[in-house]
C-alpha positions as CSV (number, residue, x, y, z in Angstrom):
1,X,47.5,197.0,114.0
2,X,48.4,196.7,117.8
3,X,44.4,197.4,118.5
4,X,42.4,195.7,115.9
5,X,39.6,195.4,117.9
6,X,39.1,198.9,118.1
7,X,39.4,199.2,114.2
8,X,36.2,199.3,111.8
9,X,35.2,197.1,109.2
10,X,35.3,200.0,106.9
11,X,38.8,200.5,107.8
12,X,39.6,197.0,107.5
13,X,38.6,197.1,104.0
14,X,40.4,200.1,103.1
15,X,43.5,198.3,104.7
16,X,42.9,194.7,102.4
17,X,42.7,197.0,99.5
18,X,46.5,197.8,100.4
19,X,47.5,194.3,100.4
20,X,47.2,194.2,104.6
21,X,47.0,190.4,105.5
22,X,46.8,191.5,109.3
23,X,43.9,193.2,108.4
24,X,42.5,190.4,106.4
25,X,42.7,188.7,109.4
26,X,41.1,190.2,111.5
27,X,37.8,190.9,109.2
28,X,38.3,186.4,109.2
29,X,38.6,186.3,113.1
30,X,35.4,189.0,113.5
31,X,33.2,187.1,111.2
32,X,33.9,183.4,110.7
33,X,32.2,182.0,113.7
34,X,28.8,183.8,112.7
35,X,29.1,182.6,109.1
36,X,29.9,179.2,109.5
37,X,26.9,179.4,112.1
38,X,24.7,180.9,109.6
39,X,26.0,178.1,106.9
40,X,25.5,175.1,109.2
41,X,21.9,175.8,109.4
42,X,21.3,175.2,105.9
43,X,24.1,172.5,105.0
44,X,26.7,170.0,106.4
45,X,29.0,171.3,108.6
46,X,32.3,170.7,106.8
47,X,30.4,172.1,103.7
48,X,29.6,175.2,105.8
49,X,33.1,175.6,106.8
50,X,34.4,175.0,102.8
51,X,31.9,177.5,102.1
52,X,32.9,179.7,104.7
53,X,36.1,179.9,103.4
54,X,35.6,180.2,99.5
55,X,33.9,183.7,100.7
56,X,37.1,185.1,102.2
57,X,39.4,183.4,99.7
58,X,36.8,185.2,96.9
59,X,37.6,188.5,98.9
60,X,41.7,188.1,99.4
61,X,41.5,187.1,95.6
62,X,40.0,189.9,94.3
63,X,40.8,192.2,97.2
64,X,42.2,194.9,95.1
65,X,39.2,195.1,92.6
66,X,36.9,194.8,95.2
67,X,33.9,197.5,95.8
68,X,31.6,197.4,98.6
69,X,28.7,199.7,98.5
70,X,27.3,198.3,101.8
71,X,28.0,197.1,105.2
72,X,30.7,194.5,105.1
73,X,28.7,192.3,107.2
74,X,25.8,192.6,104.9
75,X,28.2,191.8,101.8
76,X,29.8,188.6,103.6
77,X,26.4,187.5,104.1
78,X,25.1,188.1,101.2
79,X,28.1,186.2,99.4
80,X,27.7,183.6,101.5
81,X,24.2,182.9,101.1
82,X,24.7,183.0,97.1
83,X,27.3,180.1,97.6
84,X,25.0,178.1,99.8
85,X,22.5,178.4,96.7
86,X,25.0,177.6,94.2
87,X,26.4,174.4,96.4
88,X,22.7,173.5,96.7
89,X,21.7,173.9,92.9
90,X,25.2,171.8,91.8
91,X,24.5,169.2,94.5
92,X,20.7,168.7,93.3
93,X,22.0,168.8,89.6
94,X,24.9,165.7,90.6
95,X,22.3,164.0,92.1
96,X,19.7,163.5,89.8
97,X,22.7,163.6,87.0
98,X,23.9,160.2,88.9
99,X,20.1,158.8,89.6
100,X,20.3,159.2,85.9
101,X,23.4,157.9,85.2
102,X,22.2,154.9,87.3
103,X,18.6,154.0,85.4
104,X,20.8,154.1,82.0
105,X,23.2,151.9,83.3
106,X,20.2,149.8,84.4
107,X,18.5,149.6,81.6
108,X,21.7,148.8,80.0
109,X,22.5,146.1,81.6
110,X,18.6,144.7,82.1
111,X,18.6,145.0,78.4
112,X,22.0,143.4,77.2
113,X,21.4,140.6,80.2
114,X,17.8,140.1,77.8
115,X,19.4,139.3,75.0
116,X,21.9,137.5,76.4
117,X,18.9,135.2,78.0
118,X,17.1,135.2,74.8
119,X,20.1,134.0,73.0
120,X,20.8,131.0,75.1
121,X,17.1,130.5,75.2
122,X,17.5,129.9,71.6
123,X,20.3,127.9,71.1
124,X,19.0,125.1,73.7
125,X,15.6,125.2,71.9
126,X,18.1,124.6,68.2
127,X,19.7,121.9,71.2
128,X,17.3,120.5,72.4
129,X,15.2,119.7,68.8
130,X,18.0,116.8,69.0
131,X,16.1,115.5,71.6
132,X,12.8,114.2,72.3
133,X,9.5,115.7,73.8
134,X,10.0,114.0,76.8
135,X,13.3,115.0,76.9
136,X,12.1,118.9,76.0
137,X,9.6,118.5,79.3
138,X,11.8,117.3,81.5
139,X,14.5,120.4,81.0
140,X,11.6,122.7,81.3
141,X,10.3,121.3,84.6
142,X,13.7,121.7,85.5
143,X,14.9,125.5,84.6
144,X,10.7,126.1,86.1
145,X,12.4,124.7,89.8
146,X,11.1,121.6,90.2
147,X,12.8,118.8,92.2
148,X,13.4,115.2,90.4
149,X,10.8,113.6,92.3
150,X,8.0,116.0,91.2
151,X,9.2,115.9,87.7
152,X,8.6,112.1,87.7
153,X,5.5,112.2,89.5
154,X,4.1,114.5,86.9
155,X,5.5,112.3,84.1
156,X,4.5,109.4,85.3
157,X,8.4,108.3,85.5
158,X,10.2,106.8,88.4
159,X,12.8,109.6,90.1
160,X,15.9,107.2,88.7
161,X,14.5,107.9,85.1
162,X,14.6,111.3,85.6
163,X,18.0,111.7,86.9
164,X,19.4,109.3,84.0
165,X,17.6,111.4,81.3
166,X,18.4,114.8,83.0
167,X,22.1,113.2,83.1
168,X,22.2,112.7,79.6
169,X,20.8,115.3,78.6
170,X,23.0,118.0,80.5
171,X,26.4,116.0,79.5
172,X,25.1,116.7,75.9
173,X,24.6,120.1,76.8
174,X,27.5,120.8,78.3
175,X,29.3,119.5,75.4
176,X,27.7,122.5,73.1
177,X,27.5,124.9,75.7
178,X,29.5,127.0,77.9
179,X,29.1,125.6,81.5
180,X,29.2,129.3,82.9
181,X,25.9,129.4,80.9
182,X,24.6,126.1,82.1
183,X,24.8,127.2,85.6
184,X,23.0,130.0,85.2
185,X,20.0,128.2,84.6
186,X,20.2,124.9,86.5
């Protein structure tokens, strides 16, 4: 194959049905740069040049099985295209496989973090029965964000009797519950 420029694309192809990598080649060299041209336009360019190559690979493979009632220009083309819509189709599928993936996992965890909540919540009510209304108040003020000061102002407590009570009451706590917990909500 001294001249392969001067040699068809119908040649070519009779040649890569004979097992002829020179001539597999060549049909590569002639074509590549228009394909991956043709495949950048529609996606990423190392995706173009992956695609690119699946084509030719898909033609060495199955090189001596291979009929090609057209053009071999039109039949690249045409193979190519069909793996642009195929990379397309299994990229949209992925994506809204792992959008899905993510609102499960979501709701998973919004769901298990609930009842986690709702458990505490109700062991420190069972805690807190221990304890006085005042008491009850105070820790609510509390986990609601308010500051010592405008806990006792709406109690009608000094600042010092709210930080002994809160004291107490959060030594007691910690005593029955896990600390990890007790951040969580203070």
């Amino acid at each position: 194959m001294a001249d392969a420029v001067h040699i068809t694309d119908d040649a070519l192809v009779a040649l890569i049905h004979q097992d002829q990598l020179q001539a597999f080649h060549t049909l590569y060299e002639r074509y590549k740069a228009a394909m991956l041209v043709f495949a950048a336009q529609r996606v990423d360019k190392v995706i173009a040049e992956d695609l690119v190559q699946d084509v030719f690979l898909g033609i060495w493979k199955n090189r001596n099985q291979l009929t090609i009632a057209e053009e071999i220009s039109g039949y690249l083309f045409k193979a190519l295209r069909s793996r642009i819509i195929d990379h397309m189709s299994r990229d949209s599928h992925a994506k809204k496989y792992l959008d899905s993936l993510d609102a499960f996992s979501y709701q998973f965890t919004s769901a298990d973090a609930k009842i986690r909540e709702e458990h505490f919540m109700q062991k420190l009510e069972e805690l807190l029965t221990r304890y006085g209304p005042q008491y009850q108040k105070i820790l609510k003020m509390r986990m609601e964000g308010y500051s010592n000061q405008e806990i006792a102002d709406a109690l009608g407590l000094s600042e010092k009797t709210i930080r002994n009570q809160t004291w107490s009451l959060m030594k007691f706590l910690r005593s029955k519950l896990s600390n990890a917990l007790l951040i969580l909500f203070f």
